[in-house]
N, C-alpha and C positions, 0 to 999 in steps of 0.2 A: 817559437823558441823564446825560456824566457830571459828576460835581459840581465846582467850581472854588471855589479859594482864591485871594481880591484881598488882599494884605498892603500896609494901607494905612500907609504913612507918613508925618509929619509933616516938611517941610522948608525950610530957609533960604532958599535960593537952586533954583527951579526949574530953571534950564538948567543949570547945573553937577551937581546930579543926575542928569538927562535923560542930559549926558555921560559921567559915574560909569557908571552901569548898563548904558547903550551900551559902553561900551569892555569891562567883562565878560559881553557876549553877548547883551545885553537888549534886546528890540527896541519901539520905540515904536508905539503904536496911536494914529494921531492920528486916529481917531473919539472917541477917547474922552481928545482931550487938547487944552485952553486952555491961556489964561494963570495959572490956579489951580492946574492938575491936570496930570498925565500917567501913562497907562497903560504900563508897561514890563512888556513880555509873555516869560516866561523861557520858557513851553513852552503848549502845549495849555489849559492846566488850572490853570496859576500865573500869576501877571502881579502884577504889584508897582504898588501906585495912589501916586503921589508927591503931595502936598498942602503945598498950601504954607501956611505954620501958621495965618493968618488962618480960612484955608479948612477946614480941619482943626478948628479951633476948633468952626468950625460945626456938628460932627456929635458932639460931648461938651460936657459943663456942666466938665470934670475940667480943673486948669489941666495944660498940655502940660508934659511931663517935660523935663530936658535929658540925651538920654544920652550925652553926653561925661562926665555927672558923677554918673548913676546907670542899672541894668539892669532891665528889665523882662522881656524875651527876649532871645533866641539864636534866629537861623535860622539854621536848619542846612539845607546845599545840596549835595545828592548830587553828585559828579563821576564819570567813568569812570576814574580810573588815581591814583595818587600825585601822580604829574607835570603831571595837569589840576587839585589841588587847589593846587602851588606855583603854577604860573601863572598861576590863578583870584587869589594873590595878591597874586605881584608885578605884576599888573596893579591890582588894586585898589590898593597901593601908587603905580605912578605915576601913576594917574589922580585924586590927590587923597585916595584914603581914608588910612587908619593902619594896616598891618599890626601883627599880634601876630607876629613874630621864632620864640616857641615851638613847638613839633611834638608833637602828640600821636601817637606812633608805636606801635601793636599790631604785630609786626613779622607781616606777613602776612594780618591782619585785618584788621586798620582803620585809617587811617592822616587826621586831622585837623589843619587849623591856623586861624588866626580872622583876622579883620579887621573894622575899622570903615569904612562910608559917610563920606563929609563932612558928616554932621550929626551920625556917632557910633549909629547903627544898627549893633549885632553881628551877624557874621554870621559861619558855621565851614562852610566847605566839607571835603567828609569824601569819603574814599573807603572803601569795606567790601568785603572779601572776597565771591563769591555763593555758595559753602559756607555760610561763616560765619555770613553771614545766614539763610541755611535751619533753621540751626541754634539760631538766635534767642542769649539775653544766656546760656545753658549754654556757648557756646564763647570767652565773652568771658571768663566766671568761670573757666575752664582753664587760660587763659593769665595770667589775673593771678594764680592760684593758683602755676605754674608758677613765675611772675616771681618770687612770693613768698621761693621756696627758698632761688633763688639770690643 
């Protein structure tokens, strides 16, 4: 069997999440979705559990962070091409999140930029070379080395 990651988040407003992650590709399980919860399923193996902070509270003694005003993580979200990670976020931009404007650009490698949820969940959709990646963080250290000279 293979193993699966629920990234659960804490949230404000449950249906305006619901809509957030729908509009970037996310599709909801409504077996496994009330008035507290929703399961937003990105693939096979990933699914995002949306909670709403009451509910959330329930499953920690820790008080809930606010991260519009401080970081705990970065999810980072595989794309297929460049141009599936800008429009991974000028969608997330009009559907209510916050893009980051900046480009992390490996010219050819790897190519990332960031956005916040409506609660302030980071989130870096990335796209990576599949050389590159064969070749593990040796072909990253090349090109920064590279960068370096010039």
């Amino acid at each position: 069997m293979s193993r699966m990651i629920f990234v659960n988040l804490p949230v404000e407003d449950l249906k305006r999440s619901m809509a957030f992650y729908e509009a970037l590709g996310f599709r909801n399980e409504p077996k496994f979705s009330n008035e507290r919860a929703a399961m937003m399923v990105l693939s096979d193996n990933i699914s995002v559990m949306l909670l709403t902070k009451p509910f959330y509270s329930g499953f920690t003694s820790k008080p809930i962070g606010d991260a519009h005003q401080s970081s705990q993580m970065l999810l980072a979200i595989s794309c297929e091409s460049p141009d599936a990670v800008d429009r991974m976020v000028e969608t997330a931009a009009r559907s209510g999140g916050k893009a980051d404007r900046s480009k992390q650009d490996m010219v050819g490698l790897m190519y990332s930029r960031s956005f916040e949820d409506p609660d302030g969940h980071h989130w870096e959709p990335l796209w990576m070379d599949a050389s590159a990646a064969e070749q593990g963080a040796s072909a990253f250290e090349c090109a920064d080395a590279t960068a370096d000279r010039h």
